[in-house]
N, C-alpha and C positions, 0 to 999 in steps of 0.2 A: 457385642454382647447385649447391647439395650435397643438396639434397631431392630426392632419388632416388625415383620412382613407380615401382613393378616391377610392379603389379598388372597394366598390359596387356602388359610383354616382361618375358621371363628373366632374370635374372642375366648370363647369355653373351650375349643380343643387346644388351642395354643395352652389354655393356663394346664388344661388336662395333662398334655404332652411335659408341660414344663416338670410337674409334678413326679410325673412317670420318668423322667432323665434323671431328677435328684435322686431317687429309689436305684436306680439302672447304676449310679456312677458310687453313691453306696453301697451297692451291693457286692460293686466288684474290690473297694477299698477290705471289706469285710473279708473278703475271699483272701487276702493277702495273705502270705505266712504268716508276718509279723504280729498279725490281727488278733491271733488266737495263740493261749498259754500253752505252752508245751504238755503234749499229752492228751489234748482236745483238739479233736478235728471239726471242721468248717465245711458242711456240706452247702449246698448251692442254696439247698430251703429255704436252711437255718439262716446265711445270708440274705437271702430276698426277703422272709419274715422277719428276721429283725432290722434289715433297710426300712421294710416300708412300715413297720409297726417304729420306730425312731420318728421318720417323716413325716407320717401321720399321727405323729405326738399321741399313741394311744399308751404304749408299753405291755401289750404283750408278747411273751418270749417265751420260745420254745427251748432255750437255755441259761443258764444264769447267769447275769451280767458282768457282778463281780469277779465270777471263779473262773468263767469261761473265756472269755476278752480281755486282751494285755491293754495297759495305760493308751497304747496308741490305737484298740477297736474301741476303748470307751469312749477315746476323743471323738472318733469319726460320729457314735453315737449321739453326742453333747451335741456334735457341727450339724447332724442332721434331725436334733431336734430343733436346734435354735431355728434353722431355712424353712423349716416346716413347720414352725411354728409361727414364724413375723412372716411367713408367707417369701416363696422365693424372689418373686417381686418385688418385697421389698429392698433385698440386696442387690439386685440389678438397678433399682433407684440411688442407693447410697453408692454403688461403683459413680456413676453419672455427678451426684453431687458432690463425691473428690475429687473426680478429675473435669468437674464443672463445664460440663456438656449439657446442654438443653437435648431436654427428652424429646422425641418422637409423639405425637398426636396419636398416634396407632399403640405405641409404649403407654398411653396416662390410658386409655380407655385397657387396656389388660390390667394395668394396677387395679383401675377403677372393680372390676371383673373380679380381680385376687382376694381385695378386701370388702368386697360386698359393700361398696358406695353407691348410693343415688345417683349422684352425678359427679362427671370427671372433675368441677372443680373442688370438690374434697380432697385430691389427690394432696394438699397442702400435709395432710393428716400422716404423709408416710414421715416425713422430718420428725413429729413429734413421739412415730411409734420406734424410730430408731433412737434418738435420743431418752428417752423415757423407759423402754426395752434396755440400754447399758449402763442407766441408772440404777434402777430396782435391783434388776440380776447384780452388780455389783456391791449397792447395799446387802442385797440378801449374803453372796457371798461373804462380807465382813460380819454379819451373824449370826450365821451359821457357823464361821471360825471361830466366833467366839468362847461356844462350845468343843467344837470338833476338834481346836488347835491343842488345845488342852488334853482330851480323848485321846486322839490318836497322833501326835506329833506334828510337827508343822506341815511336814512335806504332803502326809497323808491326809493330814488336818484341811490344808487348803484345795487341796485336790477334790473330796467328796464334799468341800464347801462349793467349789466352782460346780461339780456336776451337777448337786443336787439343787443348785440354787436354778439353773437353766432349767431342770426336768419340772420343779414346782412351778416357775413360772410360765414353761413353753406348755405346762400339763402335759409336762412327756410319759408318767407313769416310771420311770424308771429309776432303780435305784442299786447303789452298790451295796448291800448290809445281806441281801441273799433272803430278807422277810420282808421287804419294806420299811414300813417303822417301826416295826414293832416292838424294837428295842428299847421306844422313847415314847410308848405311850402314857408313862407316869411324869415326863418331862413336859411340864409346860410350855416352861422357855422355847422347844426345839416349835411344836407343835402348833405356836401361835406363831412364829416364824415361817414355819411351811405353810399356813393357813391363808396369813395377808398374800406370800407370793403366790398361791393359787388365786385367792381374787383378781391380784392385782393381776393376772393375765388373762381369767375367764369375763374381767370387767367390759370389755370393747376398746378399742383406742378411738371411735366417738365419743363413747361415754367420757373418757378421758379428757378429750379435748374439751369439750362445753362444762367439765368442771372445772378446770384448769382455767378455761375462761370466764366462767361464773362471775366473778368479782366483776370483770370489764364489759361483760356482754349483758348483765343483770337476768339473764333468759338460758332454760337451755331446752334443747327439741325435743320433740313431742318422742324423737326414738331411745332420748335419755331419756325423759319421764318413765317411759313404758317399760324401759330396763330395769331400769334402778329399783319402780314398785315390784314389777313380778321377784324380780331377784331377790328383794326385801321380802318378799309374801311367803315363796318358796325355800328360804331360808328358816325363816320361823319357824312354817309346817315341820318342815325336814328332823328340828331338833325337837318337836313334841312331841312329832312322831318316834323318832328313835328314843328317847325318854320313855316312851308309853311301851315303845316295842322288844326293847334291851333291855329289859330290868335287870340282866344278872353280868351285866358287863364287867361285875367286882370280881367274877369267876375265872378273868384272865389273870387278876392279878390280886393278891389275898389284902395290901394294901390303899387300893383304890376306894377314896371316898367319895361323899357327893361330888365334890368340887373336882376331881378328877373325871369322874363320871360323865359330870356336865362337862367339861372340853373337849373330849373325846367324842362325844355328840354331837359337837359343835364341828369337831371335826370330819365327823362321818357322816355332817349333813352338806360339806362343803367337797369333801372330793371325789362323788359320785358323779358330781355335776361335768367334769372330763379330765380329773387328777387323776385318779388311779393311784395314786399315794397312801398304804392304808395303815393302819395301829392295830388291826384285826383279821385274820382268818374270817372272813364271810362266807363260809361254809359253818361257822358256828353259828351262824347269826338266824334267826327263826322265819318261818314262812312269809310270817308277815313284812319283817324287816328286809329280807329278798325281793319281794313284793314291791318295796317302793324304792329300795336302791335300784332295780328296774329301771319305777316309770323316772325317777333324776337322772340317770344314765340318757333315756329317750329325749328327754328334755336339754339336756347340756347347757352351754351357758352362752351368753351373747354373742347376736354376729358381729362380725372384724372382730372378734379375739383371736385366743389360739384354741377354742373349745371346740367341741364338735354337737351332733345333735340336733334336734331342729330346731334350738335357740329359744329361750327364753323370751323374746317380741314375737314369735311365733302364737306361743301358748297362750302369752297375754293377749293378744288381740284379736284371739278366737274365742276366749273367754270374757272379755266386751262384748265381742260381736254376739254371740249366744246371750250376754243379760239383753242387752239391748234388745237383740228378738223376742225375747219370751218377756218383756216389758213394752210390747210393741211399738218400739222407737227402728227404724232404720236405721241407724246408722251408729256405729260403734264411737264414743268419744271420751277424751281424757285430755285431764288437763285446761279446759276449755275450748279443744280442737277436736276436728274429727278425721276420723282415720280414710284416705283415700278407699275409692272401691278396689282398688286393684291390688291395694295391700292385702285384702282380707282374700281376694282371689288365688293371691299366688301363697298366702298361707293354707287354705286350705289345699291345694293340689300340695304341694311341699308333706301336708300331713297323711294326706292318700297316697302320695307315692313313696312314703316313707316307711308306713304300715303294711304295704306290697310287699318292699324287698326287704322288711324283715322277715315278713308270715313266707314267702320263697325260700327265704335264707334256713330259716327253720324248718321245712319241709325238706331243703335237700341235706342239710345234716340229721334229720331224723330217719331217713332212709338209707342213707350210705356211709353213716357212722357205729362204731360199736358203741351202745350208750349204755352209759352208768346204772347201775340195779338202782338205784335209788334218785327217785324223783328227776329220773331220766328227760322230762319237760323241762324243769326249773333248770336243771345243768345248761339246757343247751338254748332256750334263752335266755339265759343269764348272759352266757358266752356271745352271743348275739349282739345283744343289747349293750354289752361294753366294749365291740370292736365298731357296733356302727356310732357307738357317742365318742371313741377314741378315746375312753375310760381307761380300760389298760386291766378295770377287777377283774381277778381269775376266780372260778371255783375248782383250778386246774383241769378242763375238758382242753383247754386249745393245743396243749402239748402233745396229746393223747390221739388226735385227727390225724387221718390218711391224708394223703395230697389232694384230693380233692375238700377234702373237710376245711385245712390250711387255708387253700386258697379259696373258697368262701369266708374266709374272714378276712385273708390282705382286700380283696375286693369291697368287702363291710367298711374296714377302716378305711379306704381308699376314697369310695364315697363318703363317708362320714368327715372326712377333713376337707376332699377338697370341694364337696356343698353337692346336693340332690341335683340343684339346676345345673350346675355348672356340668359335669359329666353327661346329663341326662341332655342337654344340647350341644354337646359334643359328639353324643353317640347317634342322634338325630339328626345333626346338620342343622338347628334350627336357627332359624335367622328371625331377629326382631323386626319382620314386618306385618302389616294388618290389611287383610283381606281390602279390594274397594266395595266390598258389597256386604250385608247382611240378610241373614234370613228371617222371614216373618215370625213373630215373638209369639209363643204358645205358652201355658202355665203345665204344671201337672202335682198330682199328689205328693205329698211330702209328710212323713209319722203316721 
């Protein structure tokens, strides 16, 4: 199970392939009698879309989770957000660490690949993301029941504490209530409960660890810094924005004051980023507030989390790299470091080819889909832009899609979780080596 052969595939297609088995062995759990409530049938789709929309912690469904899947398809969903969410690699390191086998050198460089590490000796990081991963989720679960037991009984109570407690922190988007939450957006309690465990898994498990280690290490890296402020920067935006752009969010509910207003803001600036857990219909929500649930969808949140997107140290160090040019300094810096050249390289190509296979993705749903009378663009990027951030927001188009329509989104969320690079040199063959030669150095126009 953890002796990893890379001599005949890459690094990238191995983790590609791995990804594609967890989908393949959920889909067929899915297919099961048992899987589906009596009366609802389980066609092969509706399995393979919600396999790989589970795996790829996005949440969206082409049926309802609660009404349609018996206790044991909800389970399989919970088990294949959790793998798909800590990354399957990580469970093949915790097999290894119970039955205390030394890993394979060829095994730490695919972790290394899974969780988006610099270098293999980070691989320390997966102990703290399994351990740290059955903490939260079980705190979470004890309060969420603190609510829920009450609510709905114990059995019932503990049950949507345990799934919903996985789906906020793995940002799986799914939920058993048939609206999301929208049952509970006057409940603060539930709300700031879902809120922390959405951070607490779109946060990094770097991040994690160098705060964790703060106190002993007095320092933490230049890839915390540049998390933590974007994250901090784009959070604030998020809610002045929706503050400026919601003003009549009292219209859901005839009770909702300021102080409701603001947490639901709060809220709805936090799980655009790859929760998909919403308190609102976003089809009520206005041009403008469409508009930039968008570009946080595009953005998603840190890498080694469970989010999708091109990552928030993305943005940020393209947005260095642009002050610093147009302040004509070279070199982008923060913190009192500066950002390697190759950072800023492989963010930009990351942002170009990620702008490609959405502006395609939207080209071929806008040709071979029947689109909505109304704001037939915004519908179908919308839809876009939350299967390749692994979002999960509907504005109900993706249920509506022919099979080709479908499967441009499994493929959306598909890249979207398991990273631009990683597929995109899987599907190349590309091998990290460097030419022995270069060619002669030319300038040319640029604005």
């Amino acid at each position: 199970m953890i002796e990893i052969n890379h001599h005949r595939y890459s690094f990238p297609k191995l983790l590609t392939l791995g990804f594609l088995a967890v989908i393949a062995v959920g889909t067929v759990l899915l297919l099961l009698p048992f899987a589906t409530r009596p009366g609802s049938q389980t066609g092969l789709m509706t399995a393979l879309f919600t396999s790989t929309s589970a795996t790829c912690v996005t949440g969206l469904t082409l049926v309802d989770t609660a009404t349609h899947w018996t206790p044991f398809g909800q389970l399989v969903i919970a088990l294949l957000m959790e793998i798909g969410g800590l990354g399957f690699m990580t469970f093949a390191v915790m097999t290894s660490l119970l039955i205390r086998r030394r890993l394979k050198m060829s095994t730490r460089f695919l972790v290394q690949e899974s969780l988006n590490l610099d270098n293999v000796s980070q691989i320390q990081v997966v102990t703290l993301i399994i351990k740290l991963s059955l903490l939260i989720q079980l705190l979470g679960t004890a309060l969420l029941y603190a609510d829920f037991g009450p609510r709905y009984g114990w059995g019932k109570g503990l049950w949507y504490s345990f799934f919903h407690s996985i789906s906020a922190f793995c940002n799986g988007g799914f939920d058993l209530f048939g609206n999301s939450l929208a049952n509970f957006r006057t409940d603060p309690y539930l709300l700031v409960i879902f809120a922390v465990l959405i951070i607490a898994g779109s946060f990094g498990f770097l991040v994690w660890q160098d705060l964790l280690q703060f106190k002993k290490a007095h320092r933490m890296s230049l890839h915390t810094h540049l998390a933590l402020k974007t994250g901090a920067t784009i959070m604030v935006l998020s809610v002045i924005v929706y503050l400026i752009t919601e003003k009549n969010l009292s219209q859901f509910d005839g009770q909702m004051g300021w102080g409701m207003r603001l947490v639901n803001s709060i809220f709805m600036a936090i799980t655009p980023r790859t929760a998909g857990l919403t308190t609102f219909s976003y089809t009520d929500l206005s041009a403008a507030g469409l508009s930039y649930t968008m570009l946080l969808m595009f953005i998603g949140g840190t890498p080694g989390s469970t989010a999708g997107g091109i990552k928030t140290t993305t943005v940020g160090l393209l947005t260095l790299q642009a002050v610093a040019t147009l302040r004509g300094h070279r070199d982008p810096t923060l913190a009192h470091r500066r950002f390697r050249q190759d950072n800023v390289f492989r963010a930009l190509t990351l942002l170009f080819v990620a702008l490609i296979i959405i502006a395609v993705a939207i080209l071929i749903l806008a040709e071979t889909q029947v689109l909505p009378e109304r704001n037939p663009l915004t519908y179908l990027t919308f839809e876009v832009m939350a299967a390749f951030g692994t979002t999960g927001i509907s504005l109900g188009v993706t249920a509506k899609l022919n099979l080709l329509g479908k499967l441009v989104i499994m493929a959306l969320m598909f890249i979207g979780r398991v990273g631009i690079y990683t597929v995109m040199f899987s599907i190349f063959n590309a091998q990290p080596k460097q030419p022995s030669y270069r060619y002669p150095e030319e300038g040319v126009l640029i604005g």
